[in-house]
C-alpha positions in Angstrom: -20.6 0.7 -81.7 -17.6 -1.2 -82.8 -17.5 -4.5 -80.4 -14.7 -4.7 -78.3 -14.9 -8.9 -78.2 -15.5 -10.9 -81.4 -17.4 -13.5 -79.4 -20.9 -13.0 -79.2 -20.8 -14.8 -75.5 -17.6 -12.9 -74.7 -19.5 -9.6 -75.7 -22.7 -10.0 -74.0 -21.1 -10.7 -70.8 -18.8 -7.7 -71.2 -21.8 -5.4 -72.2 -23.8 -6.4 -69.1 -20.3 -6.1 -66.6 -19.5 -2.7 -68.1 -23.1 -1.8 -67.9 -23.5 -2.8 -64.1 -19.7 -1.4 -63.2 -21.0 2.5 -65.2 -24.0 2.1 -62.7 -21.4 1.8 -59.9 -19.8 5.0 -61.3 -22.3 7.5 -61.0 -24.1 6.0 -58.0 -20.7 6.6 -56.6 -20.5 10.1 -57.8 -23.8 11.0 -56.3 -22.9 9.8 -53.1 -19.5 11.3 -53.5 -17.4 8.3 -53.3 -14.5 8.9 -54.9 -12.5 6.3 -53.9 -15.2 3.7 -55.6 -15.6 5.8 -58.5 -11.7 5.3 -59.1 -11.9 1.6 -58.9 -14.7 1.6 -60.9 -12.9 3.4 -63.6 -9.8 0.7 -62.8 -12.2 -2.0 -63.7 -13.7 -0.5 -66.7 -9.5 -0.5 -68.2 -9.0 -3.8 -66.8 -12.0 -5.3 -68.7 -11.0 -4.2 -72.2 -7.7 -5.5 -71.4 -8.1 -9.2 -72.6 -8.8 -7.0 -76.1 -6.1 -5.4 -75.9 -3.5 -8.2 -75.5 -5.3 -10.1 -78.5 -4.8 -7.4 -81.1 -0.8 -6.8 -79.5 0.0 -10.4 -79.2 -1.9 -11.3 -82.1 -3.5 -14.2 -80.2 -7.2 -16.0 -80.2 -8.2 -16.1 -75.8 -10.5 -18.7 -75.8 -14.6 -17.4 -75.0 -14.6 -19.4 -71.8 -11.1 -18.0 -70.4 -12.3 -14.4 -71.3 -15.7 -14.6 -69.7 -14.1 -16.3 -66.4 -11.4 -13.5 -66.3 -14.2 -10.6 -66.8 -16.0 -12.0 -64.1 -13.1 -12.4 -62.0 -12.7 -8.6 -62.7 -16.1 -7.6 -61.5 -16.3 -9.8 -58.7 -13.0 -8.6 -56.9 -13.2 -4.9 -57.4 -17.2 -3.9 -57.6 -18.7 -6.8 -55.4 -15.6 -7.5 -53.3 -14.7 -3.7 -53.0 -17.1 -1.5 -53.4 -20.4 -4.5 -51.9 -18.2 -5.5 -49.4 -18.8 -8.7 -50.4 -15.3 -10.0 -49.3 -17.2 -9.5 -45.6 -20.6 -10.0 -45.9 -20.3 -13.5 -48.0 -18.4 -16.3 -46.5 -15.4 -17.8 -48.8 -15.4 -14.9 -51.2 -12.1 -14.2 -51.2 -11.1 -18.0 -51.3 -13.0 -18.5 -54.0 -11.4 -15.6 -56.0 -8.0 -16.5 -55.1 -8.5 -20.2 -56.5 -9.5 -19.0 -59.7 -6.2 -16.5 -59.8 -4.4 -19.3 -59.3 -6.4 -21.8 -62.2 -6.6 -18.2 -64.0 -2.1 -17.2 -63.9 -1.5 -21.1 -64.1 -3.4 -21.0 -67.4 -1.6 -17.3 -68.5 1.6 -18.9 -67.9 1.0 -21.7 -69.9 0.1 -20.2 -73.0 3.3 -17.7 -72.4 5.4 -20.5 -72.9 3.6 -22.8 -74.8 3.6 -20.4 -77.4 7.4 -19.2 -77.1 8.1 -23.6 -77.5 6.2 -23.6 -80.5 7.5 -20.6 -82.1 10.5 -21.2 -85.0 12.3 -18.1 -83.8 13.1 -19.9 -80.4 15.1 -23.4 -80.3 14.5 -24.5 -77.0 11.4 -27.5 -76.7 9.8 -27.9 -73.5 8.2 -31.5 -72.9 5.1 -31.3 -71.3 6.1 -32.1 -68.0 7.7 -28.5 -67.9 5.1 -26.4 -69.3 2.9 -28.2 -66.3 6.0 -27.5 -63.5 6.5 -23.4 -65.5 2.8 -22.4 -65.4 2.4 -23.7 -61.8 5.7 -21.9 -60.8 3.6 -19.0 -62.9 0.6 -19.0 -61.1 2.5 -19.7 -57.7 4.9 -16.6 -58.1 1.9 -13.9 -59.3 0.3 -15.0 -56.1 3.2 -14.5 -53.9 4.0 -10.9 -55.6 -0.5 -10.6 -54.6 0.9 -11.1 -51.1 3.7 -9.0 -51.1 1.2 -6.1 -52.4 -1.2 -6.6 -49.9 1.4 -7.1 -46.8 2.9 -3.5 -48.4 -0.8 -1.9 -48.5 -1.4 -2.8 -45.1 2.0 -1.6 -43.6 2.2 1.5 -45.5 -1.1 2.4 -46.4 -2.6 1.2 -42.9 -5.6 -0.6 -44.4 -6.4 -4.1 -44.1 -6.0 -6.2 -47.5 -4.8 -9.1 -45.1 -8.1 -10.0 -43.3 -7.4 -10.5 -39.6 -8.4 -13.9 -38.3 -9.7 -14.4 -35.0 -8.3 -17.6 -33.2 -8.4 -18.8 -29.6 -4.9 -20.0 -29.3 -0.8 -19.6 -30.7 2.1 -21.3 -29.9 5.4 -18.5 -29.3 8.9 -19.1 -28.3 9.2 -15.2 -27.7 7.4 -16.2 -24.4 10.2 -18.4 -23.3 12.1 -16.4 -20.8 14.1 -19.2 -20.5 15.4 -17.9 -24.5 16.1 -22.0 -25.7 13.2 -21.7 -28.4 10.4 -23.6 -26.9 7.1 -22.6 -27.5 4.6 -21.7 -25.2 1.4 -22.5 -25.6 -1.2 -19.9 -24.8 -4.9 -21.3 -25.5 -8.4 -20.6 -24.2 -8.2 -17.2 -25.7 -11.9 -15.9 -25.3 -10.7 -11.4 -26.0 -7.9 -9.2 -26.3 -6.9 -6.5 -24.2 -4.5 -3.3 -25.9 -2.3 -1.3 -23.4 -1.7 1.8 -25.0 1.8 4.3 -24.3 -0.3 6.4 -21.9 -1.6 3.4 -19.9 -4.7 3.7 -21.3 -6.4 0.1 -21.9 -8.9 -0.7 -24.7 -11.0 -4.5 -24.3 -11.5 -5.2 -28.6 -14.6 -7.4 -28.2 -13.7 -9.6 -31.0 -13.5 -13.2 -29.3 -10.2 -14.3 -29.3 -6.9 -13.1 -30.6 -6.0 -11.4 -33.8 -3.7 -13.4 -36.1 -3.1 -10.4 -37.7 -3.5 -12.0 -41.6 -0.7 -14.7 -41.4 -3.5 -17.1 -41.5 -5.3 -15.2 -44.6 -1.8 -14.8 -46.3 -1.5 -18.7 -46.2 -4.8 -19.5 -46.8 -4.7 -17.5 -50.3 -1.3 -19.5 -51.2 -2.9 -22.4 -50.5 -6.0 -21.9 -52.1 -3.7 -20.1 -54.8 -1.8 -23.5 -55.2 -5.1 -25.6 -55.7 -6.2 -23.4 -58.7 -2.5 -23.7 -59.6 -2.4 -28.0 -59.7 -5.8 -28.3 -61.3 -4.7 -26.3 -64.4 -1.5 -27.6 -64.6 -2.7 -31.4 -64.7 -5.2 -30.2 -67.6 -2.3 -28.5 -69.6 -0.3 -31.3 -69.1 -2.7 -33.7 -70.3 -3.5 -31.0 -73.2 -0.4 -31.2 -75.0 0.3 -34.7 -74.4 -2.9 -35.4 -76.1 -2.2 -32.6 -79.0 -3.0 -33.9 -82.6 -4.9 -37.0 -81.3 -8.0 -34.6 -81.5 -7.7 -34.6 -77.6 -7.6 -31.9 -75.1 -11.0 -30.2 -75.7 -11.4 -28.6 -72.1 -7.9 -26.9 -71.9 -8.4 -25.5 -75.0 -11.3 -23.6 -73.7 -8.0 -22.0 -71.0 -5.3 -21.6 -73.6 -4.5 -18.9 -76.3 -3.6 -19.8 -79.5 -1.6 -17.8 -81.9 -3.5 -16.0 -84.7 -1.8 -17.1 -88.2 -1.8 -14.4 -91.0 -5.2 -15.5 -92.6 -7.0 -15.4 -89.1 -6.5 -19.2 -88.3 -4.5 -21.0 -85.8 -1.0 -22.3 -86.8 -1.0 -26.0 -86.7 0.4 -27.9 -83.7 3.1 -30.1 -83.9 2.7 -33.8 -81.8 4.4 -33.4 -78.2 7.1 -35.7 -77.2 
């Protein structure tokens, strides 16, 4: 079989993820699971992707940064999916969303990184700016995240925006007196829906539903952690470049592939 990842850790990770996710598959078949089966199949493309963009872009992806994004694959769409793992396990989703953002923050850095060291462009970016334009990066892929699951939800009628359940808001549609003061309404122990035909249904669930404000802000910020930590490292990589410097962000950055296989050579940053 012709290996998909020159790595040897890279490949043995992949083997065992594609492995587990073609278990998925036909369990999913059997059981007649379509919808499971499709985002198995989604993962199986996504996986091979990292592959993919190394032989177009002719780029080396670090082993580290390849294994974290394969993982990052299979533990949003098989375990957080099709396990349910985004209920059942506390912080899943957090978790998953601070690596996007240490994950794009990294992708966005090499993007540009490699356009400022490339003769065919003249502009030179100190590394202050890569830092600010692979946080900016990261920051926008998870807002456009957002603005896919906020779409899902509304037109699809699912719920990609987890509902949180508080026990107080603060409103200034309640002001009848209409001069935008909030009104407090706390102490909020269950819900109770009116329906059109006066019908009322009691939901149980403890308090009041924020209806995924709070888990749109909470990815962002989470989102914007992953975002800082990488861009502090990048920063620190390229100020340190040629001073033999820098060994943990190269693990996160792609490097251009020369003709004879190598890496071209850095120049110093400013």
């Amino acid at each position: 079989m012709k290996k998909v990842y020159e790595n040897k850790s890279s490949l043995v990770i992949y083997l065992i993820l594609r492995g587990l996710v073609i278990v998925t598959g036909v369990r999913s078949i059997f059981r007649h699971d379509y919808e499971s089966l499709f985002l198995c199949i989604l993962t199986l493309s996504l996986m091979v992707l990292p592959s993919i963009l190394e032989k177009r872009l002719e780029i080396e992806i670090p082993s580290t940064l390849e294994i974290i994004i394969l993982c990052f694959i299979f533990a949003a769409e098989i375990l957080g999916e099709i396990h349910n793992f985004y209920i059942i396990v506390p912080h899943w989703d957090t978790v998953l969303h601070t690596l996007n953002g240490f994950n794009c923050a990294a992708i966005g850095f090499a993007l540009v990184d490699l356009l400022n060291r490339s003769e065919q462009f003249s502009f030179k970016l100190s590394p202050l700016f890569l830092a600010i334009v692979a946080f900016c990066f990261s920051m926008t892929v998870g807002v456009c995240w957002e603005f896919i699951e906020y779409t899902a939800d509304q037109v699809g009628k699912i719920d990609m925006q987890k509902d949180y359940v508080v026990d107080h808001f603060s409103s200034v549609t309640l002001d009848e007196t209409r001069q935008n003061i909030p009104i407090v309404v706390s102490d909020i122990s269950d819900v109770i829906v009116v329906h059109s035909d006066g019908s009322e249904q009691k939901l149980g669930v403890g308090g009041y539903l924020d209806i995924g404000i709070n888990d749109t802000m909470k990815d962002l910020f989470v989102n914007l952690i992953g975002a800082i930590v990488f861009s502090v490292i990048g920063f620190f990589y390229v100020k340190s470049r040629g001073k033999g410097k820098g060994k943990v962000a190269s693990k996160f950055i792609p490097k251009v592939k020369t003709e004879g296989g190598g890496n071209p050579p850095e120049p110093s940053s400013r």
